[in-house]
ROSEMI-813531 format. One record per residue: residue number from 1; residue in one letter; x, z, y of N, C-alpha, C in turn. Coordinates in pm, 1 decimal, padded with zeros to 6 digits. Layout:
NUM  A  X  Z  Y  X  Z  Y  X  Z  Y
...
end
This chain:
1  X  -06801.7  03695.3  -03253.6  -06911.4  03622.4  -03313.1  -06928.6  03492.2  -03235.2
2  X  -06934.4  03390.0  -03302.8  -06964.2  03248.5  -03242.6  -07105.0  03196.4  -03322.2
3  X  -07151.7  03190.4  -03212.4  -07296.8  03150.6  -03235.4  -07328.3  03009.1  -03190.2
4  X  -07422.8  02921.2  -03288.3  -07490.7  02785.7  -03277.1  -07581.8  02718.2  -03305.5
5  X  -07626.6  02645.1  -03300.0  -07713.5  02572.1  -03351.2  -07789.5  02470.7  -03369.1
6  X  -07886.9  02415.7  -03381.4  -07923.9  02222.6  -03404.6  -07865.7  02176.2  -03508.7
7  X  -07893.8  02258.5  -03647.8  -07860.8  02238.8  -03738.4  -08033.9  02231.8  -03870.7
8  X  -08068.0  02307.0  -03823.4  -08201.9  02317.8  -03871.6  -08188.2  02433.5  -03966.8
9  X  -08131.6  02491.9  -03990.4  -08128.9  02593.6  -04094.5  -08029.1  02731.8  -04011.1
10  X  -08056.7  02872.8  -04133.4  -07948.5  03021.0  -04112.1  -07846.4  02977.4  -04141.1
11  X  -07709.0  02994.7  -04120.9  -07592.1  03018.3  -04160.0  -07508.9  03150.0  -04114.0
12  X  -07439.3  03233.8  -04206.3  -07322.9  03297.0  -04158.5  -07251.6  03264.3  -04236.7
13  X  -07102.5  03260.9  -04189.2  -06978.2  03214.3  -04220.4  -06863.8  03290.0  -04200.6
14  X  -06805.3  03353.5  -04227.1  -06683.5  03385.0  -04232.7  -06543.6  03403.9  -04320.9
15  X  -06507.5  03330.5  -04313.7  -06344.7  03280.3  -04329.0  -06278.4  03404.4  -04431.7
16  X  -06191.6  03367.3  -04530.9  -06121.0  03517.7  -04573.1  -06041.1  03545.8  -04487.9
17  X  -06008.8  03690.6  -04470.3  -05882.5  03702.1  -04370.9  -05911.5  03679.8  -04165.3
18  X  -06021.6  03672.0  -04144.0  -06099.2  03583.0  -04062.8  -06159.1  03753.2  -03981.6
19  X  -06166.9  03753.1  -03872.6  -06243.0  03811.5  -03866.6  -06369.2  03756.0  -03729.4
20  X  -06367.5  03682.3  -03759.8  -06475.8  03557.2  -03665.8  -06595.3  03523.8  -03772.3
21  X  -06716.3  03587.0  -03702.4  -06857.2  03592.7  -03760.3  -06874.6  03421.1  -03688.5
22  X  -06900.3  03293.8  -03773.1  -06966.7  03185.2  -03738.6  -07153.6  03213.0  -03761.9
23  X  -07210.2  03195.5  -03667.8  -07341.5  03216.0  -03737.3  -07413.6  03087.5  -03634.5
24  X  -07491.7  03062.9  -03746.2  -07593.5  02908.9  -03739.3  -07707.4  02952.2  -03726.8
25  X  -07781.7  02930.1  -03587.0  -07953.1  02974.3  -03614.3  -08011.1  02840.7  -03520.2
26  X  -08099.5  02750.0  -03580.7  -08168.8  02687.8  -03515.5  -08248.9  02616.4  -03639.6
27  X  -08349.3  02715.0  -03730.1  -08461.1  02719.6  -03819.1  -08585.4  02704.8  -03727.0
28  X  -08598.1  02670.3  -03631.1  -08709.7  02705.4  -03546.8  -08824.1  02598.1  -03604.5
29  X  -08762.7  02500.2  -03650.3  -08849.6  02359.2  -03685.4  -08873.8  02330.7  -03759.3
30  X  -08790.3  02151.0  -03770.0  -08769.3  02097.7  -03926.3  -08665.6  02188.8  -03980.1
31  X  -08686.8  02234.2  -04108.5  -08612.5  02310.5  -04220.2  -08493.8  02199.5  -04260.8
32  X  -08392.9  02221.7  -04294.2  -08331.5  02140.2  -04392.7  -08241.0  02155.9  -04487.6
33  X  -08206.5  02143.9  -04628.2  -08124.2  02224.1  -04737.2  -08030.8  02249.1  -04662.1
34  X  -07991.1  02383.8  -04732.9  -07829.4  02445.5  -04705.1  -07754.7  02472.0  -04823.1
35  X  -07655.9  02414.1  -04798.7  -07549.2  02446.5  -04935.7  -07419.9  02573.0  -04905.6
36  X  -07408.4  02677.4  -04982.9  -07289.4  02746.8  -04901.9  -07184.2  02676.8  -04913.3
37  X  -07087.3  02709.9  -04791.9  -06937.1  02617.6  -04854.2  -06853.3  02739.6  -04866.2
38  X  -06721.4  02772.9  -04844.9  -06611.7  02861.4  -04813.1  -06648.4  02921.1  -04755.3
39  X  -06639.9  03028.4  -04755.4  -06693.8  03162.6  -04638.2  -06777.1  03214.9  -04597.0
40  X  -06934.9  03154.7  -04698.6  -07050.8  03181.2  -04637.3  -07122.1  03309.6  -04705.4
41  X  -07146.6  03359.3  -04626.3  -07215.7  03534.0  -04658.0  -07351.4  03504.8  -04640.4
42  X  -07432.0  03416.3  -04627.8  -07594.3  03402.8  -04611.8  -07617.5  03244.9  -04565.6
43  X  -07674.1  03170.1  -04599.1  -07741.8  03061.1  -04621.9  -07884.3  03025.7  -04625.3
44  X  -07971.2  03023.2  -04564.9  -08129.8  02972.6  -04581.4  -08194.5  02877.0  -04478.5
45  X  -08235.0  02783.7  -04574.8  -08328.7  02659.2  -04484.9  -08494.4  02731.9  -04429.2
46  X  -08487.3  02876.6  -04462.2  -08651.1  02885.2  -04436.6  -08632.0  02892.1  -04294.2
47  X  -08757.8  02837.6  -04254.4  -08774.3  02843.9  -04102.7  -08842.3  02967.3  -04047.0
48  X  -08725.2  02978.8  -03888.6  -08772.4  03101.5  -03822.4  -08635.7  03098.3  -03728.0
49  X  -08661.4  03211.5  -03717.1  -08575.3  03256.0  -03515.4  -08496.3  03359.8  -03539.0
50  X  -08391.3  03389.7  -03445.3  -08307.9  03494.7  -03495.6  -08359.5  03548.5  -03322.2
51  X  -08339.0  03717.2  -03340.9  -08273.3  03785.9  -03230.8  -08171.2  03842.1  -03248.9
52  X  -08125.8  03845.1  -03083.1  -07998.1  03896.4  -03095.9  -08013.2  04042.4  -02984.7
53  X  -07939.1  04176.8  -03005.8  -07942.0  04280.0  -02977.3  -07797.5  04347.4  -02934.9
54  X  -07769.7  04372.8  -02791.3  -07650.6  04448.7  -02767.0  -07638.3  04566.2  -02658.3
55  X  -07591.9  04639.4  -02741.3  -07528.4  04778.0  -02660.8  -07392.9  04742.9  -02606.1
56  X  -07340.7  04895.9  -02557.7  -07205.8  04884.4  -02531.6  -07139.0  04849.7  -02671.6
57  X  -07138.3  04902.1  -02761.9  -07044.5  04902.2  -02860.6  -07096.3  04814.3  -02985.3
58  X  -07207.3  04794.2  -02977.1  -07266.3  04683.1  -03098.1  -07355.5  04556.1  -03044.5
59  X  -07336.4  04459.1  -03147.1  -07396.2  04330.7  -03105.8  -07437.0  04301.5  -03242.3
60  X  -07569.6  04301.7  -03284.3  -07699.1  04318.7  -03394.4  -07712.9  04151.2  -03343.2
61  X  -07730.2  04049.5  -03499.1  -07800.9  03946.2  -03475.0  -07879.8  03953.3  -03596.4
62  X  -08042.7  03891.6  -03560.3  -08120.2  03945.5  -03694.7  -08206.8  03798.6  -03729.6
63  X  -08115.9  03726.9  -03850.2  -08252.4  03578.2  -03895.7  -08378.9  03625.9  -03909.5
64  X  -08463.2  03599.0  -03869.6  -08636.0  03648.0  -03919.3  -08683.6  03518.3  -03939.3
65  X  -08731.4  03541.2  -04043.3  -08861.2  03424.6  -04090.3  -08974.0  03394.2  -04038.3
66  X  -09066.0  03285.4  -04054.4  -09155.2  03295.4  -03993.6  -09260.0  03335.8  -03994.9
67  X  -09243.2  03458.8  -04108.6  -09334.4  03578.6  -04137.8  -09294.3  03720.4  -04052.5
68  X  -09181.6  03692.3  -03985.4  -09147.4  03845.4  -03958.9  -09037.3  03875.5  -04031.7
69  X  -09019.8  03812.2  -04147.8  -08904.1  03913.3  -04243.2  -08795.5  03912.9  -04191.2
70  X  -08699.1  04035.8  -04186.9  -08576.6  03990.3  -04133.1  -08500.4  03944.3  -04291.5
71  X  -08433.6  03848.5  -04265.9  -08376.4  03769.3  -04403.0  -08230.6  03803.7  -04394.2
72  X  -08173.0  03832.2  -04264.2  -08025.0  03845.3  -04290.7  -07988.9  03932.9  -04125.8
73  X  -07901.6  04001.0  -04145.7  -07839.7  04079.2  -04011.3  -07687.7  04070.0  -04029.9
74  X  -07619.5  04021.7  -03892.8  -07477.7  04017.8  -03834.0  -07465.6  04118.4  -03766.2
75  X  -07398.7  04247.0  -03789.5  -07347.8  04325.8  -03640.0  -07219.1  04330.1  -03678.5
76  X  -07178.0  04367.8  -03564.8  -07034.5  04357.9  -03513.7  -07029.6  04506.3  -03411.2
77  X  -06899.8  04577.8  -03445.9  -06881.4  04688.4  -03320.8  -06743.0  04675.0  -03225.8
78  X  -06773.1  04729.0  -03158.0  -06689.0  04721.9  -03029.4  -06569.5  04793.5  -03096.4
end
């Protein structure tokens, strides 16, 4: 999983054939449209914060809104 952000909006991304989770979180602020391109499994300009959660064998990333909702989840296992 490659994680980033200063984009203003959610993104996950992944590639066909790919097995590299791209994920975009920096909704914290200004919002700004998102368009999906190639590879994108979730897309949203609403603003909010992601956490991220890891065990030994899993790594949980969760977009939440700025209600609480979780809007989208990445895990990945070991």
């Amino acid at each position: 999983m490659y994680v980033c952000g200063h984009i203003h909006n959610f993104q996950h991304i992944r590639m066909n054939g790919s097995n590299i989770d791209y994920v975009v979180n920096s909704a914290g602020s200004l919002a700004r449209k998102v368009k999906p391109v190639e590879g994108t499994l979730f897309c949203s300009p609403e603003p909010g914060f992601a956490v991220c959660t890891a065990t030994k064998n899993t790594l949980d990333l969760r977009m939440i809104d700025k209600k609480g909702n979780i809007l989208h989840t990445v895990s990945r296992q070991k």
